[in-house]
C-alpha positions as CSV (number, residue, x, y, z in Angstrom):
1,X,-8.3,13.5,2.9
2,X,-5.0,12.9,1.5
3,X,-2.9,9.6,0.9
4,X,0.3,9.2,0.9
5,X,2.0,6.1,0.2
6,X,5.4,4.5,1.5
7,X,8.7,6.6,0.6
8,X,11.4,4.6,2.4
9,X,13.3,4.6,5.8
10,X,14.3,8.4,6.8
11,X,17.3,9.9,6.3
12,X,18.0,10.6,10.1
13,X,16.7,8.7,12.8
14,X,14.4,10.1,15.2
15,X,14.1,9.6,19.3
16,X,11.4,7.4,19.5
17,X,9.4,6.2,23.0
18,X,7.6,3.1,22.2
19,X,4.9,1.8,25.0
20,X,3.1,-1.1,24.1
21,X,4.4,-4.1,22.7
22,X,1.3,-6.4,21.7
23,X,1.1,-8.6,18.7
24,X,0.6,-5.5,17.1
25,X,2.6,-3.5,18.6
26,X,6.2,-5.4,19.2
27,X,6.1,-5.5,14.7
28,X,5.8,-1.8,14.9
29,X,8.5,-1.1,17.1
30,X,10.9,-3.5,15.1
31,X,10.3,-1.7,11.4
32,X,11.3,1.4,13.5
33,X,14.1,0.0,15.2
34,X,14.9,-1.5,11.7
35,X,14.7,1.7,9.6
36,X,17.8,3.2,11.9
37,X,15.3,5.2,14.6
38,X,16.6,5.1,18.0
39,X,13.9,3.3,20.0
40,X,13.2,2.8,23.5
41,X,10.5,0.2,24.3
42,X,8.4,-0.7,27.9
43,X,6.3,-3.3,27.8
44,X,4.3,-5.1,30.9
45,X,5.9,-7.9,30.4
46,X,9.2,-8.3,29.1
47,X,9.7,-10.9,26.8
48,X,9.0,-8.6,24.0
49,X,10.9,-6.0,25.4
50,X,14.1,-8.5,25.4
51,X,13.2,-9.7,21.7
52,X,13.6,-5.6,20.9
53,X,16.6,-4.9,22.4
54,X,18.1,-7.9,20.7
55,X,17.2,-5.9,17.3
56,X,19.0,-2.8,18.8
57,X,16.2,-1.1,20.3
58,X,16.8,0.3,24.3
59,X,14.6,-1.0,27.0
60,X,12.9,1.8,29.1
61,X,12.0,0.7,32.7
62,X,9.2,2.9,33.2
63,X,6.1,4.2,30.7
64,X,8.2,7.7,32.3
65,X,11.2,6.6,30.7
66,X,9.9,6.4,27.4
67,X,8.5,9.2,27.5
68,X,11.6,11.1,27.8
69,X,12.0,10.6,24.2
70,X,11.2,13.4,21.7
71,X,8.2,11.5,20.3
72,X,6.4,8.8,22.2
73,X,4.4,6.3,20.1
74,X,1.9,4.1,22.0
75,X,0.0,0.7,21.1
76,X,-2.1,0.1,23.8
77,X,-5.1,-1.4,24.3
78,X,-8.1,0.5,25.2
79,X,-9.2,3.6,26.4
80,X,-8.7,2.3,30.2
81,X,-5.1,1.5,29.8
82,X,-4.3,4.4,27.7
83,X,-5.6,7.1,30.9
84,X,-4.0,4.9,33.5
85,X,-0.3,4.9,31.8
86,X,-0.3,8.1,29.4
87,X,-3.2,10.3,31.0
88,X,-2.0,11.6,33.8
89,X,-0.9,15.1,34.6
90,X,1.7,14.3,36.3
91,X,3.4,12.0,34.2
92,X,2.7,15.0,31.0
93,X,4.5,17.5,33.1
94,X,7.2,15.6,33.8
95,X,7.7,14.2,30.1
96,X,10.5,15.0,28.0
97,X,8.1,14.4,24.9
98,X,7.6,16.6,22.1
99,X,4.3,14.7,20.6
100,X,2.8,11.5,21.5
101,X,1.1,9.4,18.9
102,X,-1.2,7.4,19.7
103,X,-1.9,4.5,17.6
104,X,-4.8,2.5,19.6
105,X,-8.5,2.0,18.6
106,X,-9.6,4.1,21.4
107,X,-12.9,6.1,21.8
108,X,-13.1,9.7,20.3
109,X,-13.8,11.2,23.5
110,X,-10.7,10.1,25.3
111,X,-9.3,11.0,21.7
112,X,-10.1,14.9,22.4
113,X,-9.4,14.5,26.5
114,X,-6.0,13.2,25.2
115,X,-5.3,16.1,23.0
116,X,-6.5,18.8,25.2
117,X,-4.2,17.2,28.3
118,X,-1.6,17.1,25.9
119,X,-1.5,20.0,24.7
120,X,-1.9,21.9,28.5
121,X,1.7,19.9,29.0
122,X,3.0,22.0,25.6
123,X,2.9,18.3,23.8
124,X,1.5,17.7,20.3
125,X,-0.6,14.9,20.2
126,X,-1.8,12.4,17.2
127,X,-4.0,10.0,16.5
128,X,-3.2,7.2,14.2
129,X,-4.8,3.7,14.5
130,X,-4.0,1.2,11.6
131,X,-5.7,-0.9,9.7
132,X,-4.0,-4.4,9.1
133,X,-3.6,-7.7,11.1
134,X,-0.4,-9.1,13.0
135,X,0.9,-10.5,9.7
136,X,0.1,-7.0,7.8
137,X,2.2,-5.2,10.8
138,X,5.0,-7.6,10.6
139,X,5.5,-6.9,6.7
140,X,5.3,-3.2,7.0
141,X,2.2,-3.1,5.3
142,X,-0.1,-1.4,7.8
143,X,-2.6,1.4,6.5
144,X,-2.3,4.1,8.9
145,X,-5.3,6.3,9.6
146,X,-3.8,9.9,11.1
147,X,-5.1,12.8,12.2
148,X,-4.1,15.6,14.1
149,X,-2.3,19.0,13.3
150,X,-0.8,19.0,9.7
151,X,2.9,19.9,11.2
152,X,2.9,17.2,13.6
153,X,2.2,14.4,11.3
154,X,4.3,15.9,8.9
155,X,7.2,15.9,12.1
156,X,5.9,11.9,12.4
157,X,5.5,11.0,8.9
158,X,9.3,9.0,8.7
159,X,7.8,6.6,11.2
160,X,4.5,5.8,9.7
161,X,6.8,5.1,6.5
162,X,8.5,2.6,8.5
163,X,5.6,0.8,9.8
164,X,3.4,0.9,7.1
165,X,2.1,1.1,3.1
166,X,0.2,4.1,3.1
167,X,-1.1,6.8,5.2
168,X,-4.5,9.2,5.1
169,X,-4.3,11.9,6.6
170,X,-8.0,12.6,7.6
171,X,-7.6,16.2,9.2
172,X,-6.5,18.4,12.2
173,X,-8.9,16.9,14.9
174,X,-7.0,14.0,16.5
175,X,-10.8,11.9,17.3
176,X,-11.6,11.9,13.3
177,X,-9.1,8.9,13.0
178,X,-10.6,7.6,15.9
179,X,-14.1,7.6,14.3
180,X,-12.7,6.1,10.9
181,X,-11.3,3.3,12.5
182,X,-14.3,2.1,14.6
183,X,-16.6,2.8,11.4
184,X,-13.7,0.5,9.4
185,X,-14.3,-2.0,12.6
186,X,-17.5,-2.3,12.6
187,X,-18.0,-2.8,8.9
188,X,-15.2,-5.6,9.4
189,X,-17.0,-7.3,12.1
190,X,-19.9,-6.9,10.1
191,X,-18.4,-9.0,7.1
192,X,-17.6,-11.4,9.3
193,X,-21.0,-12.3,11.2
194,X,-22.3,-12.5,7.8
195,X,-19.5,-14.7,6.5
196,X,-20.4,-16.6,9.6
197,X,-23.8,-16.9,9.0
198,X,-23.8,-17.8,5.5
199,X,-21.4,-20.7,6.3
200,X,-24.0,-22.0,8.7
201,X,-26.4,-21.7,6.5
202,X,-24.7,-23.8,3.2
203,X,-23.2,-26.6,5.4
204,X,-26.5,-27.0,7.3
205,X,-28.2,-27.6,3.4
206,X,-24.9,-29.6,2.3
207,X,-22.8,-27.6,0.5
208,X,-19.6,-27.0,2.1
209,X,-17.7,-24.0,2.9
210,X,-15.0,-23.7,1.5
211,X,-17.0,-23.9,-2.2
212,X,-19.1,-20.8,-0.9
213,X,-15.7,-19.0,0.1
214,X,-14.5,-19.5,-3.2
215,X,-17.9,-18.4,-4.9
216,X,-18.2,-15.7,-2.7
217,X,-14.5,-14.3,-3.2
218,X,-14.0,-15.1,-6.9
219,X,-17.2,-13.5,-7.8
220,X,-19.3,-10.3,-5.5
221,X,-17.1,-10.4,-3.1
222,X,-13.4,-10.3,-3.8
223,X,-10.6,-8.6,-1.3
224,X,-9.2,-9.9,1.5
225,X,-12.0,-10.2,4.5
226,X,-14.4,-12.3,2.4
227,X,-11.1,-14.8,1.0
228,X,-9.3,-14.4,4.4
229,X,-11.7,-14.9,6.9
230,X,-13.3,-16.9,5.0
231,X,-10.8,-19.4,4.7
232,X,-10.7,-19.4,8.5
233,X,-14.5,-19.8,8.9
234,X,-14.8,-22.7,6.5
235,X,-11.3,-24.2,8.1
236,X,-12.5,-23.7,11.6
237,X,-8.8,-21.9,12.1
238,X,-8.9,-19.6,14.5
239,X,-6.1,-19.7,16.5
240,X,-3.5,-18.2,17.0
241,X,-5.6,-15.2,17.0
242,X,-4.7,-12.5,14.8
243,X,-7.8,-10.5,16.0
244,X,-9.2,-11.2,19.0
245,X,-13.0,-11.4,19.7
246,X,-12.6,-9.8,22.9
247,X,-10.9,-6.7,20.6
248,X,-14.1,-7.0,18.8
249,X,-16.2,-6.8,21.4
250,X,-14.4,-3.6,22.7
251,X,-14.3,-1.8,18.8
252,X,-18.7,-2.8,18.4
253,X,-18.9,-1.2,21.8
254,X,-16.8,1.9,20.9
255,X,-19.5,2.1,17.9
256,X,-22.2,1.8,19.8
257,X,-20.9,4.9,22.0
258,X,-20.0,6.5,19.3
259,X,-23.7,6.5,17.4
260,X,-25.3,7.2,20.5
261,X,-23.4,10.3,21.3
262,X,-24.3,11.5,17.8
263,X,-27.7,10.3,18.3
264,X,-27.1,7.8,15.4
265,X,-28.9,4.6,15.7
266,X,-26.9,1.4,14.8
267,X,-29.0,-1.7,14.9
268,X,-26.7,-4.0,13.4
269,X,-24.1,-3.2,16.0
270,X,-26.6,-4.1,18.5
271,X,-26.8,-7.3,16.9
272,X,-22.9,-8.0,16.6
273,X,-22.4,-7.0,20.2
274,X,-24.9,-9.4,21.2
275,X,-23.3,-12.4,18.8
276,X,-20.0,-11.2,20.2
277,X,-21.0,-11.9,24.2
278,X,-22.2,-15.2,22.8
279,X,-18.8,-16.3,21.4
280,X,-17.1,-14.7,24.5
281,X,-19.4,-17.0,27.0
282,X,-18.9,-20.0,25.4
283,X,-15.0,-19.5,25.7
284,X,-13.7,-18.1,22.3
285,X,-12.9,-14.4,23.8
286,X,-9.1,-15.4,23.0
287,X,-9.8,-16.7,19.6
288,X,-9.9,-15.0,16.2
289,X,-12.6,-13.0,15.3
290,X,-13.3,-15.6,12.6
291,X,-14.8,-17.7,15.8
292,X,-17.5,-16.2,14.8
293,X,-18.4,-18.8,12.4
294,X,-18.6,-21.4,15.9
295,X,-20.8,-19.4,17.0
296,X,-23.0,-19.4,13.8
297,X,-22.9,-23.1,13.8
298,X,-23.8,-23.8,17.3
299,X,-27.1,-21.4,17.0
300,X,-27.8,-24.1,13.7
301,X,-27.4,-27.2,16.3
302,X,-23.4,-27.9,14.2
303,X,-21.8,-28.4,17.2
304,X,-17.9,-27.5,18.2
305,X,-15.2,-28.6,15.3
């Protein structure tokens, strides 16, 4: 694996496709737009769409459209939206692309689908999913986790200096970022049910939360999961989502897939998926992953905040 870290905005501006314009993705799109690449965004819906152009970008009125560009960068969701938009043979053959990268948290299977339809249609295909929340994408600051032939992500590498602060390269085959972003997931997720669950547990015997955060992240646990979501559990902040549980819910599941394929047991992602429904059925699908910590507290009889 190697690591490079953030050079600077390219010389010359590449012809960039972007499809995809989520919290995640409309911060992308603008560092591009901002570091003088020539950017054509679709969306579903347009409002981000109309915020993009106003920074210069072009709007494209199909996913075809933006694919016409010599590189098409995608943020979608999941693997279902990713086959419906960018999957099918018709709209490879008829794309203008020279490599698509794809930057979702998608499954490794579709992951080596994707790069064997791609490269039938004489397109290059990478994987590169980040690591970061909203706020880490808007300041540029995203890790980015690529894969795929050496050339290509060479080809790339000016607009993963735009978006983000570093980038490991993690080899040739496209699903090996893939599988280091769901592993990354579900050791996040992880964290956080324990976070959540510790919480529940000091406040139930009187000490508050917010003096186990800081115990916690001054002393075993430093970095920014246990002070950051931390914060959130013992604040009860968790919106406007950054991370959605649903998200979560999707990433555990991808693990789960994942492990089983490999015939790789994964109890504790059993157990996450299961506190994730929970969370989900009593209405916090929407909210942070850090509603996690309602969750925890409603098992121990806390109530809502």
């Amino acid at each position: 694996m190697s690591v490079e870290a953030k050079a600077g905005s390219a010389a010359v501006g590449l012809d960039v496709g972007f499809i995809g314009l989520g919290g995640m993705g409309r911060e992308m799109a603008a560092h591009l737009v901002k570091a003088g690449h020539r950017v054509r965004v679709w969306n579903r819906s347009p409002a981000p769409v109309t915020a993009l152009v106003a920074l210069g970008a072009e709007a494209a009125a199909t996913p075809a459209e933006a694919m016409a560009a010599d590189v098409v960068v995608s943020m979608l969701a999941d693997d279902a939206v990713v086959t419906e938009l960018l999957l099918d043979e018709q709209v490879l053959a008829a794309a203008g692309a020279s490599v698509h990268v794809n930057m979702a948290t998608v499954s490794p299977e579709l992951a080596r689908r994707a790069a064997e339809l791609h490269q039938r249609h004489g397109i290059g295909y990478v994987a590169a999913p980040v690591l970061g929340r909203t706020d880490v994408a808007a300041a540029g600051n995203l890790s980015i986790l690529a894969a795929g032939e050496s050339s290509l992500v060479d080809r790339v590498a000016p607009l993963f200096e735009a978006m983000g602060r570093q980038t490991y390269r993690l080899g040739e085959r496209p699903e090996l970022a893939n599988i280091a972003k769901i592993s990354v997931n579900f050791m996040l997720i992880s964290a956080i049910e324990a976070l959540s669950e510790a919480t529940a547990l000091a406040e139930a015997n009187g000490l508050a939360a917010d003096q186990l955060v800081e115990l916690l992240s001054g002393t075993l646990f430093p970095g920014p999961v246990y002070a950051g979501y931390g914060s959130m559990i013992a604040e009860r902040r968790y919106d406007p989502a950054a991370f959605r549980l649903v998200l979560g819910l999707k990433d555990v599941g991808l693990a789960l897939n994942a492990g089983a394929a490999a015939k790789v047991p994964m109890p504790i992602a059993s157990v996450l998926r299961d506190a994730l429904i929970e969370s989900i059925a009593h209405g916090d699908g929407e909210r942070d992953l850090a509603a996690l910590g309602e969750t925890a507290r409603r098992r121990g009889g806390a109530g809502q905040g």
